[in-house]
C-alpha positions as CSV (number, residue, x, y, z in Angstrom):
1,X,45.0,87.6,114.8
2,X,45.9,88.8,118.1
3,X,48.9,86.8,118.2
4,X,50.1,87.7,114.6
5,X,49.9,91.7,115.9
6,X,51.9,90.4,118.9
7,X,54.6,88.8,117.0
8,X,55.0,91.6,114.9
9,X,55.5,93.9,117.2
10,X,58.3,92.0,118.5
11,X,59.8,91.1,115.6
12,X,59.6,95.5,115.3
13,X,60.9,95.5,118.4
14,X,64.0,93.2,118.0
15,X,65.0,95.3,114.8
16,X,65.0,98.3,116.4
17,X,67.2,97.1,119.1
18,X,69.5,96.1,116.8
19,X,69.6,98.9,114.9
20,X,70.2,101.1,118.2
21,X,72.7,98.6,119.6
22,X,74.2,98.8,115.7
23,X,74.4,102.7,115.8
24,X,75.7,102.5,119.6
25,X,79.3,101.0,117.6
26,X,82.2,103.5,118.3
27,X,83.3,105.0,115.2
28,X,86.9,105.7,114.8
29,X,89.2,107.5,112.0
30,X,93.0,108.0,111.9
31,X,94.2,110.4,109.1
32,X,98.0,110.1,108.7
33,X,99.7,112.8,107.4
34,X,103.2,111.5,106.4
35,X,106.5,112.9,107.4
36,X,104.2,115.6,109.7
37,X,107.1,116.6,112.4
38,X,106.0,117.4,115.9
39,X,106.9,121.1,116.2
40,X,105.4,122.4,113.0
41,X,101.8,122.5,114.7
42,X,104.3,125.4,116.5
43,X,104.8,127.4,113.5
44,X,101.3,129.2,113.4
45,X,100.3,128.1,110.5
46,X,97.9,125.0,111.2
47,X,94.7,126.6,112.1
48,X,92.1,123.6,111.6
49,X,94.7,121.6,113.7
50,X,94.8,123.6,116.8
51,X,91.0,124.0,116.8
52,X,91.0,119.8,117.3
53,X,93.9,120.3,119.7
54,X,92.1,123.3,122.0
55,X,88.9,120.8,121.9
56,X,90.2,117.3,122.4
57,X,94.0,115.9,123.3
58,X,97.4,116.9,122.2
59,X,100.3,115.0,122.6
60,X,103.9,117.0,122.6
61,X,105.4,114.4,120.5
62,X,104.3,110.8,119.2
63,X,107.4,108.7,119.4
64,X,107.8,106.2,116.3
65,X,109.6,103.0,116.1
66,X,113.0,102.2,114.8
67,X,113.5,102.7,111.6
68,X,111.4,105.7,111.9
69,X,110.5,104.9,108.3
70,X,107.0,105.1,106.6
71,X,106.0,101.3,106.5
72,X,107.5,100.3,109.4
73,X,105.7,102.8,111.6
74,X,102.4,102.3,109.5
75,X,102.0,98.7,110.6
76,X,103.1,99.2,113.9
77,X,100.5,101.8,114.4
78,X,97.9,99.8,113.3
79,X,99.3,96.1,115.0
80,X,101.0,97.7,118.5
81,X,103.9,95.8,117.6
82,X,107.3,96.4,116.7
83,X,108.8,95.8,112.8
84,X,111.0,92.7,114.3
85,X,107.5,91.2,115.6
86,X,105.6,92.3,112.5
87,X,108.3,91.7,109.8
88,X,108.5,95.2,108.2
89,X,111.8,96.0,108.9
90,X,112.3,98.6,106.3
91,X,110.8,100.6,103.2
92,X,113.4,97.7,101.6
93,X,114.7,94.8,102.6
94,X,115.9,91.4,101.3
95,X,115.3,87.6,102.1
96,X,118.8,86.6,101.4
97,X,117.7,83.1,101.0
98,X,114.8,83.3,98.3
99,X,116.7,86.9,97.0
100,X,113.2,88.2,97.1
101,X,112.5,91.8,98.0
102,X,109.9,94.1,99.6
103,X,110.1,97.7,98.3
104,X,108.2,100.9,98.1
105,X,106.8,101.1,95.0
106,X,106.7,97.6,94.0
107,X,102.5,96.6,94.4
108,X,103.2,93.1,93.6
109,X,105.1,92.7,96.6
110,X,103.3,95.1,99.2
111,X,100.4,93.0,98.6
112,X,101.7,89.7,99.5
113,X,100.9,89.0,102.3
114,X,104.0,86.9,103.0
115,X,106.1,89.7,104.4
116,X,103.0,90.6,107.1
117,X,102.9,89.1,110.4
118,X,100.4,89.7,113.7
119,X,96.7,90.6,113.7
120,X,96.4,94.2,112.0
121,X,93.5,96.4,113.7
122,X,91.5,95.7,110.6
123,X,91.8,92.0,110.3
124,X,90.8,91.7,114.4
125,X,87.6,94.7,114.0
126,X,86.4,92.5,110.9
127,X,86.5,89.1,112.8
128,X,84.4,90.6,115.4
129,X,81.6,91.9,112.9
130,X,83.0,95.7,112.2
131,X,83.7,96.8,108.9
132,X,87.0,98.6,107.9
133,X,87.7,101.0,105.5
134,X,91.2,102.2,104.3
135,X,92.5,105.3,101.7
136,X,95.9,104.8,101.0
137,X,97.0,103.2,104.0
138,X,100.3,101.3,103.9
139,X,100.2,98.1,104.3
140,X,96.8,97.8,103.3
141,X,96.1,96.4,100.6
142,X,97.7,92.8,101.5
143,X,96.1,90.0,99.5
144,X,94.2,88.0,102.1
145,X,94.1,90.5,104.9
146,X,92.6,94.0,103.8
147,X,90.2,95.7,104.9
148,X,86.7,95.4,104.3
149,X,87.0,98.6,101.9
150,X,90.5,100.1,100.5
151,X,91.9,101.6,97.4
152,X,94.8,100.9,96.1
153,X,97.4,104.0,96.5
154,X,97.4,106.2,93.7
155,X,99.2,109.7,94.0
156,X,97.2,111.3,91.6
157,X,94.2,111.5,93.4
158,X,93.3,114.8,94.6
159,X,93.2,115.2,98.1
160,X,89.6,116.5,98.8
161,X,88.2,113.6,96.8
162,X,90.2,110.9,98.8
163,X,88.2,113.2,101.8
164,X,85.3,112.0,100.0
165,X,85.7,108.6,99.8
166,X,85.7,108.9,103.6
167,X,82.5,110.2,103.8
168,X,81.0,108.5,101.7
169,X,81.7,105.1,103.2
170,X,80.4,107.1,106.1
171,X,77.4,107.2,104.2
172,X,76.7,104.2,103.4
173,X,73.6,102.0,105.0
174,X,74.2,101.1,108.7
175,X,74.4,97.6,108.1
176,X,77.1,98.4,105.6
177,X,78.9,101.5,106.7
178,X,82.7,100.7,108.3
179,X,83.2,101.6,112.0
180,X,86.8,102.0,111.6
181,X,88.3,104.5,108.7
182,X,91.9,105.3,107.9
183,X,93.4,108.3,105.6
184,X,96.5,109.3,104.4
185,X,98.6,112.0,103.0
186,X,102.3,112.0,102.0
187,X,102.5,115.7,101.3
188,X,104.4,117.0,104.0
189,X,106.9,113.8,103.8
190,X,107.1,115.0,100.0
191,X,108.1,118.1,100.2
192,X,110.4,117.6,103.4
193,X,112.4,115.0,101.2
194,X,112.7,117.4,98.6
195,X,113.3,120.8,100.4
196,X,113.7,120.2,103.8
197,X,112.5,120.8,107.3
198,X,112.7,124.4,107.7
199,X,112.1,125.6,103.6
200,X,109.0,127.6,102.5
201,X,108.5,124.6,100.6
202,X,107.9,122.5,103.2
203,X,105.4,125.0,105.4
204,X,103.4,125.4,102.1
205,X,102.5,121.6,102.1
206,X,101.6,122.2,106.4
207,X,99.3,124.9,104.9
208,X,98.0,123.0,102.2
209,X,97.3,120.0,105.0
210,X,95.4,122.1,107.4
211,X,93.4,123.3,104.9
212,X,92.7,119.9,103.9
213,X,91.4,118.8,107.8
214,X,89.4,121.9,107.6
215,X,87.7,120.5,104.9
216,X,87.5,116.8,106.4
217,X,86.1,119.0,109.6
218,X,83.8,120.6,107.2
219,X,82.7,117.6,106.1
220,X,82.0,115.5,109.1
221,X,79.7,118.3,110.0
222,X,77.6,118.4,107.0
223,X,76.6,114.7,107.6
224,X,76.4,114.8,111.5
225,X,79.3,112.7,112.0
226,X,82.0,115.7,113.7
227,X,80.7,114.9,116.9
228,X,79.9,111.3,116.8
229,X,83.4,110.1,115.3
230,X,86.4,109.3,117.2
231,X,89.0,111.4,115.0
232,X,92.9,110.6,115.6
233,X,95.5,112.6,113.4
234,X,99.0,111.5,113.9
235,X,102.4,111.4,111.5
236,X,104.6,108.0,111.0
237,X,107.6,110.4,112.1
238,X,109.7,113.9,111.7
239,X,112.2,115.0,109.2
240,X,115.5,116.2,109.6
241,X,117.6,118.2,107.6
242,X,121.0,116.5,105.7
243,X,123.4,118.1,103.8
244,X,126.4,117.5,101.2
245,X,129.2,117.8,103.7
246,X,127.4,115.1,106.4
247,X,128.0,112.1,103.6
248,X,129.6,108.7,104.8
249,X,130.7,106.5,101.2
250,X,131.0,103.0,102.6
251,X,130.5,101.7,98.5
252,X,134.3,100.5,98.6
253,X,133.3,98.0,101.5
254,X,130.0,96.6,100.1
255,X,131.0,96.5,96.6
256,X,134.3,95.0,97.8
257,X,132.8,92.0,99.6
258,X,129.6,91.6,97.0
259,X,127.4,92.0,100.3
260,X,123.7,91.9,100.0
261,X,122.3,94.8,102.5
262,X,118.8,96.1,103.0
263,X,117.1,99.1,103.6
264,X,118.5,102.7,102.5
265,X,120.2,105.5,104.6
266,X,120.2,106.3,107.5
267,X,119.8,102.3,108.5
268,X,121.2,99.6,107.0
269,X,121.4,96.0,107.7
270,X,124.5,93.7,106.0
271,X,124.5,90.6,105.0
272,X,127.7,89.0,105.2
273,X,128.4,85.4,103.9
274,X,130.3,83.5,106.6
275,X,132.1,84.4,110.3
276,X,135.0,85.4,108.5
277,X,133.7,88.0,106.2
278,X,131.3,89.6,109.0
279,X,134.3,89.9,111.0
280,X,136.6,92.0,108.0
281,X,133.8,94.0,107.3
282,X,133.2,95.1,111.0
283,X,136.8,95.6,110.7
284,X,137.1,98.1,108.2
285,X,133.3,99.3,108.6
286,X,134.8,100.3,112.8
287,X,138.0,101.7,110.8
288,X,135.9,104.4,109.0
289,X,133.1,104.8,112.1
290,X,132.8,109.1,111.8
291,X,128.9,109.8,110.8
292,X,127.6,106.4,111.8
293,X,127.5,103.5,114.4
294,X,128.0,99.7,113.3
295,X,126.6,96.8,115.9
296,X,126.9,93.1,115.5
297,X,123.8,91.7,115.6
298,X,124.2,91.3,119.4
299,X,125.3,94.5,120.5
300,X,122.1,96.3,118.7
301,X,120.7,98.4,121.9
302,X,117.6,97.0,123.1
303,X,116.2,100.2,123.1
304,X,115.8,99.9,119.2
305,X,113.9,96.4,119.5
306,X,115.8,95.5,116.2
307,X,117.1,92.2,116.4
308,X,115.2,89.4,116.9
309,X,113.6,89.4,113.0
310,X,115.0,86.4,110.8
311,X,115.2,89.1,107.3
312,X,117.5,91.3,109.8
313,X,121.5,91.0,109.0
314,X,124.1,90.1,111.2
315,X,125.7,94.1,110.7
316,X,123.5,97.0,111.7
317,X,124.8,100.6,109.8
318,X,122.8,103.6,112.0
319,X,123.9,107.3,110.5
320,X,123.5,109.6,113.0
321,X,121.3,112.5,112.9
322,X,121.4,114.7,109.2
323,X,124.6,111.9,108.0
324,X,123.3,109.8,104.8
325,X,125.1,106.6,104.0
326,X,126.1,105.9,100.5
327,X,126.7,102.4,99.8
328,X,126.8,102.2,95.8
329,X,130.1,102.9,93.5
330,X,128.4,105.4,90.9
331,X,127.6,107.6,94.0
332,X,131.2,108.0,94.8
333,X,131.0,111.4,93.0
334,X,127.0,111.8,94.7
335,X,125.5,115.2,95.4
336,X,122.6,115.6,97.5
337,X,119.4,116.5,95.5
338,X,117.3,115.7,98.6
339,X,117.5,118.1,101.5
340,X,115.7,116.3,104.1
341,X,115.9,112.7,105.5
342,X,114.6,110.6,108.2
343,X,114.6,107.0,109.9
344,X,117.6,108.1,112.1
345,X,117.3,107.0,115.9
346,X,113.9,106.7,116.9
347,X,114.3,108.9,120.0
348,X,115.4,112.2,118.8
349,X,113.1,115.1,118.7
350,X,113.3,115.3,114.8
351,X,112.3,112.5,114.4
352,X,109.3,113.0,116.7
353,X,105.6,112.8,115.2
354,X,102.1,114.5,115.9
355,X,99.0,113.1,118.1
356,X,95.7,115.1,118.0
357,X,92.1,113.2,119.1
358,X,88.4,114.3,119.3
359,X,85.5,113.0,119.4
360,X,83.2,111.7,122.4
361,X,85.5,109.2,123.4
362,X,88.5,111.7,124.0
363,X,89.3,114.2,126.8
364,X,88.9,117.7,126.1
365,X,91.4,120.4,126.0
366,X,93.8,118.1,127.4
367,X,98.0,118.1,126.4
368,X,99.7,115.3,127.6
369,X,104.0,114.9,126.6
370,X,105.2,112.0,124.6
371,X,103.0,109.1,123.5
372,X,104.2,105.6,121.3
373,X,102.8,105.2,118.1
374,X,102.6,101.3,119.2
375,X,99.9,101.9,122.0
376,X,97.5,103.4,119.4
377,X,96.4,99.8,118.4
378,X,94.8,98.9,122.1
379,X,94.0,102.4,122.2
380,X,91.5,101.7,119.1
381,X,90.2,98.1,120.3
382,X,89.7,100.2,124.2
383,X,87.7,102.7,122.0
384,X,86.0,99.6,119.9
385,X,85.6,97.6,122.7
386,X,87.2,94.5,121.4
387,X,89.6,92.3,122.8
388,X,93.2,93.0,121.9
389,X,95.7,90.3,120.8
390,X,97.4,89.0,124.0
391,X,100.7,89.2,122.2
392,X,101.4,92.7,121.6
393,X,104.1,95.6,122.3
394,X,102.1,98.3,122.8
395,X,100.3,99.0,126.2
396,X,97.1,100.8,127.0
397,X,98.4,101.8,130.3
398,X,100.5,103.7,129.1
399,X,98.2,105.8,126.8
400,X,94.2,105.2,128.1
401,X,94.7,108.5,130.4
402,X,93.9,110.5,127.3
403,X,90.3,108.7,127.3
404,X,86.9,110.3,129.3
């Protein structure tokens, strides 16, 4: 009898532990808000914002990759690498060879997994035991290598109950319950598209955002997690504004040749058949160069890290800041309906995102200048305390100051 009492207790015991060393797991959430420039946390309109920012870390700007496009800068936040070493070079592009195409708004082929390469934070958090969870992510809902828990991106879902969702996988049993969380909103992207940068519009949406964290904030409270969870809330990139009098029609080139291109203004990569036509079309394209900068494949700067992908063309297009490149006949007579663009050079200020962190793994009240949106990923496995991929572009040294 003595030694069943004895071998319950430690079979008590050994549960407990593992519950404590279960509950001991870092929690982490990233909530992206889309499109989310760096200097309208300035505009005094973002109060839920700067209460994380006077109680954890801000960074001046968060620098994205090149493109700074949605995708692209997605999955590099959550692999540390750049789109020529994770293979989404665009919100479109073409595989010349198969003809095949990833696009925005096409689920068939965002899911497949082809197009994804390196070890995304969820894929290496689930192979060492820790659930993931995802809300609308991009790049998420890949075939064979989502996360634990996602949805699959639907606009229509009302903000506070995609908020929801969040807490109630926070909810969930221990055992069950994901570690890492990830959010997203496309509002301020929206709007910035549509009316630009600097419209009434466009602060409406901020508004409308911040209001939204205060009631994530609100949340996390309510169920004990505000001060247990690691909460980052960062933007993909900025927004700049374009107009109808910045417009570079390079439609008589492309359509003259037939050449395949991918990607969409203000970045676009050609395709051209042989030697001979890349070298006429560099002709004429360096004829008409006012608004834009065209690079061989070889004379890409390195800065950009946009070259070594086997989907990128052997003619690089860059617009430069507020220019839009048309490349299709019917837009010859094309008027703007869009006030706003980005995915210009990724190192000018408009083009700059947001970095705010709290939780008990942060600083407090600590502003720091520019971060990389590609150190976040061995940020999160530093935070999770999991071994990072050895083959990665991001660095921790160059963001692991903002940790206690």
């Amino acid at each position: 009898m003595l030694k069943k009492i004895i071998l319950l207790i430690i079979v008590l015991l050994s549960v407990d532990a593992a519950r404590a060393v279960d509950s001991e797991k870092p929690y982490v959430l990233i909530v992206s808000l889309d499109g989310f420039r760096w200097d309208y946390l300035n505009r005094g309109i973002t109060p839920a914002l700067k209460s994380i920012e006077e109680n954890g870390v801000r960074a001046l700007i968060l620098q994205p990759v090149f493109p700074s496009k949605t995708f692209p800068n997605h999955y590099s936040i959550v692999t540390g690498l750049y789109p020529q070493n994770h293979g989404i070079i665009h919100n479109r592009f073409i595989d010349v060879k198969t003809g095949e195409m990833y696009r925005l708004g096409d689920s068939t082929a965002v899911r497949d997994d082809k197009w994804y390469h390196g070890v995304s934070l969820w894929t290496l958090l689930q192979q060492n035991g820790i659930k993931t969870a995802s809300y609308f992510w991009p790049g998420s809902e890949v075939h064979k290598a989502h996360p634990t828990y996602f949805k699959k991106f639907d606009k229509t879902i009302p903000r506070e109950q995609r908020i929801e969702g969040i807490i109630n996988w926070l909810k969930l049993p221990e055992k069950e319950r994901p570690h890492l969380l990830l959010l997203y909103f496309c509002d301020t992207d929206t709007k910035g598209h549509h009316f630009g940068p600097d419209s009434k519009e466009l602060n409406d949406a901020v508004k409308f955002l911040d209001n939204k964290i205060a009631y994530l904030q609100k949340r996390l409270k309510e169920i004990d997690m505000f001060n247990k969870i690691n909460l980052i809330i960062l933007s993909d990139h900025g927004m700049t504004k374009i107009s109808n009098d910045r417009i570079v029609d390079l439609s008589p080139i492309i359509e003259k040749y037939g050449i395949e291109y991918s990607g969409s203004s203000p970045v676009v990569s050609l395709y051209p058949k042989n030697e001979i036509e890349k070298k006429a079309v560099m002709n004429e394209l360096k004829d008409k160069e006012r608004g834009f900068t065209v690079y061989s494949k070889n004379s890409v700067p390195g800065y950009y890290h946009y070259t070594e992908y086997k989907l990128l063309g052997d003619i690089l297009l860059v617009a430069e800041k507020g220019y839009t490149i048309i490349l299709k006949q019917k837009a010859r007579r094309f008027r703007l309906t869009k006030k706003g663009n980005h995915g210009y050079d990724n190192h000018l200020l408009d083009m700059q995102g947001i970095f705010l962190a709290h939780g008990p793994a942060f600083k407090r009240k600590y502003i720091t200048g520019q971060l990389r949106n590609i150190d976040i990923f061995p940020l999160v496995c530093r935070i999770m305390k999991v071994s990072q991929p050895q083959k990665i572009d991001g660095n921790i040294n160059c963001i692991d100051f903002i940790l206690r």
